[in-house]
KOLLUM-950557 format. One record per residue (C-alpha): residue in one letter; x, y, z. Coordinates in steps of 0.05 Angstrom, whole numbers, padded with zeros to 5 digits, always signed. Each point is the difference from the previous one (the first is absolute). Layout:
% KOLLUM-950557
aXYZ
...
% end
This chain:
% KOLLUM-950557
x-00400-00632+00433
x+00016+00069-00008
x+00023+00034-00067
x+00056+00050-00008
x-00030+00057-00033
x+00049+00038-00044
x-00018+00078-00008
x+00022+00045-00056
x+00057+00017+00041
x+00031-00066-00003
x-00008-00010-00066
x+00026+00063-00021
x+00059-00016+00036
x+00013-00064-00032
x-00009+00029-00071
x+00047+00058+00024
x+00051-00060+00014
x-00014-00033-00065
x+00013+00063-00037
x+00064+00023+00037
x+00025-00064-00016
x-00015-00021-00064
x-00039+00074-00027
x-00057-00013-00036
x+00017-00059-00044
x-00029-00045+00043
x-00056+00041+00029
x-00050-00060+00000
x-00050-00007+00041
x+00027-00077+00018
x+00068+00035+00015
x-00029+00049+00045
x-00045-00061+00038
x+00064-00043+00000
x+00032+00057+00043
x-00051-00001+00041
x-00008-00079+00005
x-00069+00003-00023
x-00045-00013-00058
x-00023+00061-00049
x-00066+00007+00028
x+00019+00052+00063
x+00017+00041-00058
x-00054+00010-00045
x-00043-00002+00064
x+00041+00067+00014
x+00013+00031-00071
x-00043+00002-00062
x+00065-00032-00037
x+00068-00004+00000
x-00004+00071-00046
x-00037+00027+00062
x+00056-00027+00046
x+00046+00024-00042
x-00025+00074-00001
x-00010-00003+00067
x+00075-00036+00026
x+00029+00069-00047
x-00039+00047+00045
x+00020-00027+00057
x+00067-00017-00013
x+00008+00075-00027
x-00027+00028+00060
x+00051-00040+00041
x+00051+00025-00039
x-00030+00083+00005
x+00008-00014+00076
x+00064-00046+00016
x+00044+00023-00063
x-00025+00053-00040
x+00005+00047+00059
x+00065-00003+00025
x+00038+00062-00006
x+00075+00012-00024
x+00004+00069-00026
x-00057+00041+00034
x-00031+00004-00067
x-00057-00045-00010
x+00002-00014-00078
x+00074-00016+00001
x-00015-00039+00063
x-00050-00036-00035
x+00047-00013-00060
x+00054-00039+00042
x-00044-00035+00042
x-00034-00028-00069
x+00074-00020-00025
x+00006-00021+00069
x-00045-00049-00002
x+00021-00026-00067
x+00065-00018+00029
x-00025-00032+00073
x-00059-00038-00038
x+00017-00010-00068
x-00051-00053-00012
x-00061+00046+00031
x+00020+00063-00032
x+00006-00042-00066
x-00070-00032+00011
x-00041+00065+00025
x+00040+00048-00050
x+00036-00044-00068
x-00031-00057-00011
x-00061-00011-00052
x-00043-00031+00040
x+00005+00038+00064
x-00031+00073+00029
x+00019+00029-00061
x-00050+00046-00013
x-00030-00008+00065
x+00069+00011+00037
x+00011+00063-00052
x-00064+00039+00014
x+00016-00016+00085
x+00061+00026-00007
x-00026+00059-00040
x-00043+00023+00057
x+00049-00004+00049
x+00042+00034-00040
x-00055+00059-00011
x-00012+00002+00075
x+00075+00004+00012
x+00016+00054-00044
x-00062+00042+00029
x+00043-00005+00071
x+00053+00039-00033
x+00002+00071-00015
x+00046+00011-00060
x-00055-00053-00031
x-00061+00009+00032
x-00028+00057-00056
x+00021-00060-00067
x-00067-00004-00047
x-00026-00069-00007
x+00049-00005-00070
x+00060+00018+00035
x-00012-00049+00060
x-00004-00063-00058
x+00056+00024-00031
x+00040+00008+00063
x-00025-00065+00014
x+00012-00040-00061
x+00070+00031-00005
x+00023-00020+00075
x-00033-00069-00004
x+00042-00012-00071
x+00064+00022+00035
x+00002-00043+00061
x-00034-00053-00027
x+00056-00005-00046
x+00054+00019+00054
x-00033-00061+00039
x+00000-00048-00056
x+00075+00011-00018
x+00010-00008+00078
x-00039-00061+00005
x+00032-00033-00064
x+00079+00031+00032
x+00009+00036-00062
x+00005+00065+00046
x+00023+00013+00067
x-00014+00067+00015
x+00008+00039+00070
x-00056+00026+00035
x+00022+00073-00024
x+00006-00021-00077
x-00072-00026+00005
x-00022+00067+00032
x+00041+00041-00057
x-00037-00046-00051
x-00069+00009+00031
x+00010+00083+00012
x+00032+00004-00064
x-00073-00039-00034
x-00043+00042+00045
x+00035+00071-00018
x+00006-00022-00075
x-00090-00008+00000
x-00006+00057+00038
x+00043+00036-00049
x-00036-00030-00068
x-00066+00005+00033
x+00014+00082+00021
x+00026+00005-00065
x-00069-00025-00037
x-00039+00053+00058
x+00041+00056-00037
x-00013-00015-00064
x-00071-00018+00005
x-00014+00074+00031
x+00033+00030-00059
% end
């Protein structure tokens, strides 16, 4: 009799299901087997534990996300276009975006620093960015991720319903406001 083999592949995708549906709440190892209609064992044969799957299912699920949503263009510029495509995808998959980006025990962290060095890589594309120290580039950063992050809670929640130019006011408006503060703090360290 011949055994289905499961590969990381499959089980990544089942845990991807399991967090799109339910985030990371009920990231269990017997969750993610129950998807698959197995037992747990296909799993640890494939990752150290379900931290390691974990890590791992973040990667890959950010990478996804670099290549199918994260590089869709709108405006021509690539940080606002990354901007709305992340409050984009807060509004088609609320649940995801939630588990990968909100919620406690999600990427957190993990999800943070990925999106940290796309952003980085991003900003090096464009010229009016390209010559930001290390500082500025956090700060940039930091500041943009605070802005839509909240413009895509107060979507997600329907406190807000902005238009697609509001959110592009809001995010030019955060972006020429740290440029501004962090020019400001060149000046004054040089004197």
């Amino acid at each position: 009799m011949r055994h289905k083999v499961y590969t990381r592949e499959h089980i990544l995708k089942a845990a991807y299901e399991v967090i799109a549906k339910d985030g990371f709440t009920n990231f269990t190892a017997r969750n993610v087997a129950k998807k698959m209609g197995v037992s747990t064992q296909p799993i640890y044969l494939e990752f150290e534990n379900m931290q390691d799957l974990k890590n791992t299912l973040v990667e890959t699920v950010y990478e996804d996300l670099k290549k199918k949503v994260f590089s869709v263009e709108h405006t021509g510029d690539k940080l606002m276009d990354l901007a709305i495509n992340y409050i984009d995808l807060s509004q088609k998959n609320p649940k995801l975006f939630i588990a990968l980006f909100i919620d406690n025990y999600g990427g957190g962290k993990l999800m943070y620093k990925q999106s940290y060095d796309h952003f980085c890589q991003t900003i090096h594309e464009h010229p009016e960015y390209a010559d930001l120290s290390e500082e500025h580039l956090k700060a940039l950063h930091t500041g943009i991720w605070i802005s839509v992050t909240g413009v895509a809670a107060l979507m997600s929640s329907g406190v807000i319903e902005p238009t697609r130019q509001q959110i592009i006011t809001v995010v030019q408006q955060t972006i020429d406001s740290i440029l501004a503060i962090e020019a400001k703090k060149n000046e004054e360290t040089k004197e």
